[in-house]
LUMKOL-596701 format. One record per atom (N, C-alpha, C, CB): residue number from 1; atom name; x, y, z. Coordinates in pm, 1 decimal. Glycine has a CB too. Layout:
BEGIN
+-----+-------+----------+----------+----------+
! num ! atomo !        x !        y !        z !
+-----+-------+----------+----------+----------+
! NUM !    CA !        X !        Y !        Z !
...
+-----+-------+----------+----------+----------+
REM end
This chain:
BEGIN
+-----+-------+----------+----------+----------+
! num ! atomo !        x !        y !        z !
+-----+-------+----------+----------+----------+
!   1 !     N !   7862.0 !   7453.1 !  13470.8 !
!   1 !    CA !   7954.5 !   7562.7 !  13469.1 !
!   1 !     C !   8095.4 !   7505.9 !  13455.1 !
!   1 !    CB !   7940.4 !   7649.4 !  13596.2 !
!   2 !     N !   8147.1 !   7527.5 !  13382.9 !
!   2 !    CA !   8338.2 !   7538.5 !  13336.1 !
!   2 !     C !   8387.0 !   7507.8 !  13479.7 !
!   2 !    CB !   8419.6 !   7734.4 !  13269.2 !
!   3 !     N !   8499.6 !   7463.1 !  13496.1 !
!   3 !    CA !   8600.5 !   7536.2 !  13551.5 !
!   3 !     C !   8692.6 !   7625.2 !  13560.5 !
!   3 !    CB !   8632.9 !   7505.2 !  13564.9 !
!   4 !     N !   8658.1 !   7731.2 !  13670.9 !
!   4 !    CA !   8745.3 !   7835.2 !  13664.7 !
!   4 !     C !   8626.2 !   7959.4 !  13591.3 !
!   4 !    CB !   8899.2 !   7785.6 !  13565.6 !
!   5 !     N !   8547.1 !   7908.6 !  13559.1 !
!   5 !    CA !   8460.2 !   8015.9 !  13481.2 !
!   5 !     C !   8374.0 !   8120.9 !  13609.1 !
!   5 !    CB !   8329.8 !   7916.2 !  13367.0 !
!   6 !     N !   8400.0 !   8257.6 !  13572.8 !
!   6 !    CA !   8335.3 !   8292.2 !  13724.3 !
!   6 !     C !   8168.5 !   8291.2 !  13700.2 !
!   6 !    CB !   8392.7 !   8468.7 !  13789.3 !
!   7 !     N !   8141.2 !   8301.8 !  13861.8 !
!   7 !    CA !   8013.1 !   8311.2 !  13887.2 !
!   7 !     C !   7979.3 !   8418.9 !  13956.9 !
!   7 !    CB !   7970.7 !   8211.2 !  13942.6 !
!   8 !     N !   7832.6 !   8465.0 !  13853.7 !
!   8 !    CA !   7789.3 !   8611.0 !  13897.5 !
!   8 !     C !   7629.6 !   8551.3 !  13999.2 !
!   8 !    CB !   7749.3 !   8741.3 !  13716.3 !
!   9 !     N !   7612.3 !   8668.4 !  14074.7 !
!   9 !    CA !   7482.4 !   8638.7 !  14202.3 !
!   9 !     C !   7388.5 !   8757.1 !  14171.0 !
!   9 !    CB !   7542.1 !   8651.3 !  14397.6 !
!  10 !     N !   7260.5 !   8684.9 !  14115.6 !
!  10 !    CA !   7146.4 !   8799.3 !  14153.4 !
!  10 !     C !   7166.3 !   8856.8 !  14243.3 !
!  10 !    CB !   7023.5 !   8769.0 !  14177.7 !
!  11 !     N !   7138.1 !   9002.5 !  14224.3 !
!  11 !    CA !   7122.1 !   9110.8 !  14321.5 !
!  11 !     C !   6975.1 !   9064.6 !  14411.2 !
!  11 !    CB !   7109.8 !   9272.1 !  14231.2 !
!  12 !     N !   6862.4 !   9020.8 !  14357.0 !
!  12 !    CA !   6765.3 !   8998.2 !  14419.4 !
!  12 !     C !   6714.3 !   8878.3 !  14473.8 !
!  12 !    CB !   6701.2 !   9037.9 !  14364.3 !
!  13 !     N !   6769.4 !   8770.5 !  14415.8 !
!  13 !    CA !   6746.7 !   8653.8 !  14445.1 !
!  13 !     C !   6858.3 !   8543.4 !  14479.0 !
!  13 !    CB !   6677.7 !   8623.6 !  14353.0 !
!  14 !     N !   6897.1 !   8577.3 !  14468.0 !
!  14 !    CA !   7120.0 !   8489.7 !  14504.5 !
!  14 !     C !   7111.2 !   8401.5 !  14406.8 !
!  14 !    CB !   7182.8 !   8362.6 !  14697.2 !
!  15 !     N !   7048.5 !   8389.6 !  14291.5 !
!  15 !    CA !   7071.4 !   8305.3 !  14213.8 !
!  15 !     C !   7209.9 !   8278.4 !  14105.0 !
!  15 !    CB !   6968.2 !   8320.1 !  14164.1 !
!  16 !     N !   7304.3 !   8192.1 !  14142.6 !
!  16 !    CA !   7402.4 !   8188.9 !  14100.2 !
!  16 !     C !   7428.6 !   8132.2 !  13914.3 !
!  16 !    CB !   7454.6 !   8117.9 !  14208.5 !
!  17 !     N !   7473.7 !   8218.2 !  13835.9 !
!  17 !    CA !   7496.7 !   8172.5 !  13708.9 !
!  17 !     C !   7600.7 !   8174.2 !  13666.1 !
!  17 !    CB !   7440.9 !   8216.9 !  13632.0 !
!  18 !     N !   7601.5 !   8114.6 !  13493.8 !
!  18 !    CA !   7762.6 !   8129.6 !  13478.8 !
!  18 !     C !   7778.0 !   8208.9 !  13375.5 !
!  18 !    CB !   7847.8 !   7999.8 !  13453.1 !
!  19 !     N !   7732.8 !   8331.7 !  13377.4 !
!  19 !    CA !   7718.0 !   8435.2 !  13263.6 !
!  19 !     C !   7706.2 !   8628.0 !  13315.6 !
!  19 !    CB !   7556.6 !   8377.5 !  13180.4 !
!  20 !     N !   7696.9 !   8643.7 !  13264.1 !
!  20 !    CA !   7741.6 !   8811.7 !  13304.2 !
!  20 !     C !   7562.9 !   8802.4 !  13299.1 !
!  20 !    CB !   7866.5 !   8952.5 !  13157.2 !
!  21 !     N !   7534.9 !   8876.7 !  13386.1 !
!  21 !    CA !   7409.6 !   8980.4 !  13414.2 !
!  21 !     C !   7345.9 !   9057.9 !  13360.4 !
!  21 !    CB !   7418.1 !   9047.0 !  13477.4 !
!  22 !     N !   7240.8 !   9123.5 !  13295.7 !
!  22 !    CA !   7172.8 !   9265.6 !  13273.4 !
!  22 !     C !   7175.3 !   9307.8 !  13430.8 !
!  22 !    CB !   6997.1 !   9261.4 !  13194.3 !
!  23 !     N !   7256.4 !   9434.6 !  13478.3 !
!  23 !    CA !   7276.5 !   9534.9 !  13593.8 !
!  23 !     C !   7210.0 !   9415.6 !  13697.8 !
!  23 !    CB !   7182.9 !   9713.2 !  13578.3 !
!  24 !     N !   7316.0 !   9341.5 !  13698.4 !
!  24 !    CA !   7351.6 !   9182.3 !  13792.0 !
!  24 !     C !   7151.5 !   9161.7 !  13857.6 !
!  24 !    CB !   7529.6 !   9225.7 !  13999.6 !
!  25 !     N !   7105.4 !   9150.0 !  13724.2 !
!  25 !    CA !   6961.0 !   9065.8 !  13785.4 !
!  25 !     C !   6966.2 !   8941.7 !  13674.0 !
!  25 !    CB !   6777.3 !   9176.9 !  13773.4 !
!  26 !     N !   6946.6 !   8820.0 !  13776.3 !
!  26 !    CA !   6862.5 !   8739.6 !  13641.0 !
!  26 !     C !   6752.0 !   8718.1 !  13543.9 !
!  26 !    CB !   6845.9 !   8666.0 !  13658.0 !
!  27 !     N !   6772.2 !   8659.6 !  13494.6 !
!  27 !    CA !   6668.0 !   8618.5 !  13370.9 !
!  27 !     C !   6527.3 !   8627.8 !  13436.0 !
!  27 !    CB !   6693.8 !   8449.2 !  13304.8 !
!  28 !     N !   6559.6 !   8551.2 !  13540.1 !
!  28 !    CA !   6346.4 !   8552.0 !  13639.5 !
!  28 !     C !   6340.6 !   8688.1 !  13648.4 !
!  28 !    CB !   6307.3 !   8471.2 !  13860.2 !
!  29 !     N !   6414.5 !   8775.1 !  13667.0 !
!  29 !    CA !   6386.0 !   8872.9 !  13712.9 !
!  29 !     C !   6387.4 !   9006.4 !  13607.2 !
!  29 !    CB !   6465.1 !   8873.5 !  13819.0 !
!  30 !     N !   6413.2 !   8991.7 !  13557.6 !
!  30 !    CA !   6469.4 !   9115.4 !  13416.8 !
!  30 !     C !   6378.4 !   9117.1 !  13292.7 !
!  30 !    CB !   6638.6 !   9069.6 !  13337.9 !
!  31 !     N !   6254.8 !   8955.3 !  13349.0 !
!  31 !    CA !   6141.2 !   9004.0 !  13211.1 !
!  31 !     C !   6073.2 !   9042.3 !  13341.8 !
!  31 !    CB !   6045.7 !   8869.7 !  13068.1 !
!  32 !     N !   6028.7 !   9188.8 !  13261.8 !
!  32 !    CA !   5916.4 !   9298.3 !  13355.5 !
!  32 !     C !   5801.2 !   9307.3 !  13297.3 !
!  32 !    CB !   5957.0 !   9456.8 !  13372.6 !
!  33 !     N !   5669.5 !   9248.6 !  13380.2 !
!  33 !    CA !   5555.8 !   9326.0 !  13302.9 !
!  33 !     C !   5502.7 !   9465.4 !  13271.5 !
!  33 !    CB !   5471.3 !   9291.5 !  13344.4 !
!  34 !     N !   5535.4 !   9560.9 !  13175.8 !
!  34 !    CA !   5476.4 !   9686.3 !  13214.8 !
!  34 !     C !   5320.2 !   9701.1 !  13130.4 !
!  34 !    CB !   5592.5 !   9814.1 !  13173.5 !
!  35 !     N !   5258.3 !   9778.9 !  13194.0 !
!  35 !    CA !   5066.5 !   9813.4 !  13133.6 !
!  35 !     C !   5095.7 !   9945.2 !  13115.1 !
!  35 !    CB !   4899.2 !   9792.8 !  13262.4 !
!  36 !     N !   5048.0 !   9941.3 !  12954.2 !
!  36 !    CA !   5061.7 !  10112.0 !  12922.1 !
!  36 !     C !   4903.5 !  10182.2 !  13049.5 !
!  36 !    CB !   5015.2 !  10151.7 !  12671.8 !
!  37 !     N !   4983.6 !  10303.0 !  13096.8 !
!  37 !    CA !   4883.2 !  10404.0 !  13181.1 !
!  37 !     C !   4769.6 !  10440.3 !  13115.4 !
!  37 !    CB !   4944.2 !  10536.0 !  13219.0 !
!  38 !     N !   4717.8 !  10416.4 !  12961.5 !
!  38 !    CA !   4672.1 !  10469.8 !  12950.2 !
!  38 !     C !   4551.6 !  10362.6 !  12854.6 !
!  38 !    CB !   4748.2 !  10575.6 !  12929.3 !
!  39 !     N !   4599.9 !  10284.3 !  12798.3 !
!  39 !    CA !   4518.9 !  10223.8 !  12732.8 !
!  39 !     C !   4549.8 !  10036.0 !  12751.9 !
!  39 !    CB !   4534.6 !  10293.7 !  12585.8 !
!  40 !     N !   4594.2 !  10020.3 !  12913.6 !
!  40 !    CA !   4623.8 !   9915.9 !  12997.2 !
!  40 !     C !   4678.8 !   9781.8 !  12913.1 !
!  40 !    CB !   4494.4 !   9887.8 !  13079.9 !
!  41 !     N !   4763.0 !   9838.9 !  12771.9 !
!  41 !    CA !   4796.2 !   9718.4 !  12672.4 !
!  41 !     C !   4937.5 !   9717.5 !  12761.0 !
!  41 !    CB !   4801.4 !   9749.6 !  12469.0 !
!  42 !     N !   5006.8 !   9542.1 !  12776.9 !
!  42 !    CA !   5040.9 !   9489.5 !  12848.7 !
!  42 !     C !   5177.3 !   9392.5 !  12790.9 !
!  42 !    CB !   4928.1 !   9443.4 !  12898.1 !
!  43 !     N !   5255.9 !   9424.6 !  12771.7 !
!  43 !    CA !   5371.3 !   9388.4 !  12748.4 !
!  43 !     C !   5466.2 !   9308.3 !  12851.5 !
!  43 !    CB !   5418.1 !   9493.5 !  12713.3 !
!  44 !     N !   5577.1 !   9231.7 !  12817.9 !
!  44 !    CA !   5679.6 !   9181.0 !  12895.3 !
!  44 !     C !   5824.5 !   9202.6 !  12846.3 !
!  44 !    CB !   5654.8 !   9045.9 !  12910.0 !
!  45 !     N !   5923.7 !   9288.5 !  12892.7 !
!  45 !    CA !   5997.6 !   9327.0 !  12875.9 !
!  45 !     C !   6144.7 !   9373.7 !  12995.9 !
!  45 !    CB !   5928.6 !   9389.7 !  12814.3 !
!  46 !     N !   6255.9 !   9369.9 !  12918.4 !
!  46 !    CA !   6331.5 !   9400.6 !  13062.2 !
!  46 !     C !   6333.6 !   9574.8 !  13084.8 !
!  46 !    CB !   6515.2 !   9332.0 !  13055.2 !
!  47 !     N !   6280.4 !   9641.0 !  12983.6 !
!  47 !    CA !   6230.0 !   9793.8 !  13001.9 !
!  47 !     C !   6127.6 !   9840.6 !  12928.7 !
!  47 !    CB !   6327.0 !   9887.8 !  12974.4 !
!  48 !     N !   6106.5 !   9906.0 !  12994.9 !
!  48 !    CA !   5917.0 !   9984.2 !  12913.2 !
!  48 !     C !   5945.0 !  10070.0 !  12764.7 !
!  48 !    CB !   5821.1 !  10159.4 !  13054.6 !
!  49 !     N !   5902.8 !  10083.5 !  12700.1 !
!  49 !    CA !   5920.0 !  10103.0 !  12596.3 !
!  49 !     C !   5884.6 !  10265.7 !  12538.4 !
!  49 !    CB !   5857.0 !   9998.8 !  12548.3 !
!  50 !     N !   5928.5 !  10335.0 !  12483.0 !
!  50 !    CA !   5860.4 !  10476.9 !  12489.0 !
!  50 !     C !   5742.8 !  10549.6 !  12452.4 !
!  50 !    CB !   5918.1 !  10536.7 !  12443.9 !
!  51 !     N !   5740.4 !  10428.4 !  12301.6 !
!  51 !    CA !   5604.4 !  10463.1 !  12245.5 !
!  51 !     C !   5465.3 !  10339.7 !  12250.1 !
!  51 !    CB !   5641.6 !  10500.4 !  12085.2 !
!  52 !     N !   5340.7 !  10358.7 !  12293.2 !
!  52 !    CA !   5304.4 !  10225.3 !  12356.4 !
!  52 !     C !   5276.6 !  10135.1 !  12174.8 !
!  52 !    CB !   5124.4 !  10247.0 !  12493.0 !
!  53 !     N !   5286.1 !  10015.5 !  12160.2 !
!  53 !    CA !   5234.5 !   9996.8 !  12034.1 !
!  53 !     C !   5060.5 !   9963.8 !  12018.8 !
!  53 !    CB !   5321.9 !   9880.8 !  11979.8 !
!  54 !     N !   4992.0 !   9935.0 !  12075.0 !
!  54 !    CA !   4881.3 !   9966.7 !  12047.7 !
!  54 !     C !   4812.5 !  10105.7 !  12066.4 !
!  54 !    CB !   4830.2 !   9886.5 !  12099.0 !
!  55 !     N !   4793.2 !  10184.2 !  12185.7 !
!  55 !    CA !   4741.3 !  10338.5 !  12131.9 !
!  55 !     C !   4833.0 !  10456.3 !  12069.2 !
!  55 !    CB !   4681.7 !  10410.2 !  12253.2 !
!  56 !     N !   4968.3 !  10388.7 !  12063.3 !
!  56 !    CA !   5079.1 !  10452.1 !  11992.2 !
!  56 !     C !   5123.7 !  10612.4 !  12050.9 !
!  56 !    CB !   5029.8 !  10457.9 !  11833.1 !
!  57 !     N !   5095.4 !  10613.6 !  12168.7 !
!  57 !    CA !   5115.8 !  10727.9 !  12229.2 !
!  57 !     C !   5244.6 !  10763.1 !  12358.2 !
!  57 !    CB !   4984.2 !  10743.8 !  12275.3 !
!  58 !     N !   5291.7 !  10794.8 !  12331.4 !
!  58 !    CA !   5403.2 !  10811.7 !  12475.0 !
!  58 !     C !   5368.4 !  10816.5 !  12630.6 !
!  58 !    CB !   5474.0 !  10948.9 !  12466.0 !
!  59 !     N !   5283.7 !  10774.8 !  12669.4 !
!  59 !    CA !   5188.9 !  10777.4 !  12786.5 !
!  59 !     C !   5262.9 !  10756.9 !  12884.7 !
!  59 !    CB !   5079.5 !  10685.1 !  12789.6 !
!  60 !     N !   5331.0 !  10603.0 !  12853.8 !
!  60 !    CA !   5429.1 !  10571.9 !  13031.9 !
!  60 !     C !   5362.0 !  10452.4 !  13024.6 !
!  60 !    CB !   5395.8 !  10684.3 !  13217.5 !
!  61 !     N !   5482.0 !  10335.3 !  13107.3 !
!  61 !    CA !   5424.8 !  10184.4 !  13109.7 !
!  61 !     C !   5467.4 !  10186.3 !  13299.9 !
!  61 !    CB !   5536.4 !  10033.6 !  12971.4 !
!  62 !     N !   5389.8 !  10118.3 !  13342.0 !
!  62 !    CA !   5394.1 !  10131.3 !  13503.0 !
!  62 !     C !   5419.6 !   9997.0 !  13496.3 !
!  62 !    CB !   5257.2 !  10187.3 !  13603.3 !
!  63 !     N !   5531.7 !   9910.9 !  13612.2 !
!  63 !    CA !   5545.5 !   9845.0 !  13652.0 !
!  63 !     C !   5466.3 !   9711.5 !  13697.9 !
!  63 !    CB !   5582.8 !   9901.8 !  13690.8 !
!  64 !     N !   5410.7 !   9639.5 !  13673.7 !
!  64 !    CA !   5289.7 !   9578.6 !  13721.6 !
!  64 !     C !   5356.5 !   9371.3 !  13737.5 !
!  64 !    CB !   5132.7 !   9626.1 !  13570.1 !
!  65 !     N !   5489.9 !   9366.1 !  13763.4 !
!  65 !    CA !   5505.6 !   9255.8 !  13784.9 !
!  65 !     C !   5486.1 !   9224.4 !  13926.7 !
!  65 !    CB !   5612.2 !   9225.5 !  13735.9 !
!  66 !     N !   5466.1 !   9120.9 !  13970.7 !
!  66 !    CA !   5464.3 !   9083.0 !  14113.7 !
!  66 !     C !   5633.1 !   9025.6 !  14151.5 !
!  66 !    CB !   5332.4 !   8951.4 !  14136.7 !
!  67 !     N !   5632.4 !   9086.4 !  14304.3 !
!  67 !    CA !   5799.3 !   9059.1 !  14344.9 !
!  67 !     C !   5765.2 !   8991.3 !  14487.1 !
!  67 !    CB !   5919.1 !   9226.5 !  14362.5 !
!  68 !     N !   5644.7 !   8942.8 !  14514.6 !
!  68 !    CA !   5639.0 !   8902.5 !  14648.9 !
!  68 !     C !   5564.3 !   8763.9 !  14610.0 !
!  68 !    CB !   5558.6 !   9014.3 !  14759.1 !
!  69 !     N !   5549.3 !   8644.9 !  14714.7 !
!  69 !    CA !   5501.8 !   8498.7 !  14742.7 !
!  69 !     C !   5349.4 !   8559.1 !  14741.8 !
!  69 !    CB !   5566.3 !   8408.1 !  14905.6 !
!  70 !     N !   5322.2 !   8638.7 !  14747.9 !
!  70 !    CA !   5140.9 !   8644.1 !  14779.7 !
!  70 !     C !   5091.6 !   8685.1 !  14674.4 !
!  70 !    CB !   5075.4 !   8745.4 !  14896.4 !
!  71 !     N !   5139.9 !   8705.3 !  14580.7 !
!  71 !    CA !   5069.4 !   8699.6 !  14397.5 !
!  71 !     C !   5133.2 !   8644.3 !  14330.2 !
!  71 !    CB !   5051.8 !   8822.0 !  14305.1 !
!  72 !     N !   5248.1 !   8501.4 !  14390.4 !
!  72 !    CA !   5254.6 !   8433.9 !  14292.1 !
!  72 !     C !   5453.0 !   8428.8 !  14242.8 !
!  72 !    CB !   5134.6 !   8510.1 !  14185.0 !
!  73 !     N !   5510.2 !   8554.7 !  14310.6 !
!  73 !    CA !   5651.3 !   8541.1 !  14277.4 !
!  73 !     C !   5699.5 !   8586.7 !  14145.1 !
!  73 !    CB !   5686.0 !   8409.3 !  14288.8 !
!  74 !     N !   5777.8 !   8604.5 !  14142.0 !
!  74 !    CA !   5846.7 !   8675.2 !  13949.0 !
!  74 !     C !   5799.6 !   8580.4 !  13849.3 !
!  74 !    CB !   6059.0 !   8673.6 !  13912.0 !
!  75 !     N !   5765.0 !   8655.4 !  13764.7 !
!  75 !    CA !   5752.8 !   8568.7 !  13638.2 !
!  75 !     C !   5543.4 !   8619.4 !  13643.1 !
!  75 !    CB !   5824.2 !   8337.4 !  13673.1 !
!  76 !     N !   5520.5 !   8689.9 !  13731.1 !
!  76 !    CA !   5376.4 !   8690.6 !  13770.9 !
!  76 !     C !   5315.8 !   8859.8 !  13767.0 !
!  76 !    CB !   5366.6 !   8616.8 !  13937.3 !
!  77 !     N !   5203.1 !   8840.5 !  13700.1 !
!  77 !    CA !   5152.6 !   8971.9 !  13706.1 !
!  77 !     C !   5077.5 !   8960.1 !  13864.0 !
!  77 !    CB !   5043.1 !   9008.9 !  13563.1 !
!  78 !     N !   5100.8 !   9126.6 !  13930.9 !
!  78 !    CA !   5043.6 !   9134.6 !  14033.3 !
!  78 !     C !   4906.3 !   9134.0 !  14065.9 !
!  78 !    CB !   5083.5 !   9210.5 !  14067.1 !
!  79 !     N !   4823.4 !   9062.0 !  14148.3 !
!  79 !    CA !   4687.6 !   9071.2 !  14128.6 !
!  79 !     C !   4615.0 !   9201.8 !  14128.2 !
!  79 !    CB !   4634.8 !   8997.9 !  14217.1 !
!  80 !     N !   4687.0 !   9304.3 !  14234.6 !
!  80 !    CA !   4667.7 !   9434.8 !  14255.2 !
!  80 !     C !   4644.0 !   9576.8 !  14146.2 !
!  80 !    CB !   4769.4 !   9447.2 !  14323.7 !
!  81 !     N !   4701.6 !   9511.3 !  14069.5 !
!  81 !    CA !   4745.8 !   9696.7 !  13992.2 !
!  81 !     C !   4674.4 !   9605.1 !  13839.1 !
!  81 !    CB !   5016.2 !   9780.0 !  13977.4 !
+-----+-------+----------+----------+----------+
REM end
């Protein structure tokens, strides 16, 4: 990091960088796994997308990354869902 260059802090993890934020989360944290609801195709993204591309339907992508040490930490699909 520069000098004098500021430093921004994950909201979720205090991880300190030397770059502006997506809505102050980092990089570990801002690729999201979502599973379309309906035909469980499985993407990584920092938002769900509207139309799914494999059953091509507007269904809804549910959240399915893991945010806790017991499946593994960000960057991890949850064993659960």
């Amino acid at each position: 990091m520069k000098k004098g260059q500021e430093k921004y802090v994950c909201a979720l993890c205090d991880q300190t960088v030397g770059g502006k934020l997506e809505g102050d989360i980092c990089p570990i944290w801002s690729m999201t796994y979502w599973k379309c609801y309906k035909c469980e195709f499985l993407i990584r993204a920092p938002k769900p997308l509207d139309v799914c591309p494999k059953c091509g339907e507007n269904c809804g992508f549910i959240d399915v990354t893991c945010y806790t040490p017991e499946c593994g930490g960000p960057g991890q699909i949850g064993s659960r869902l």
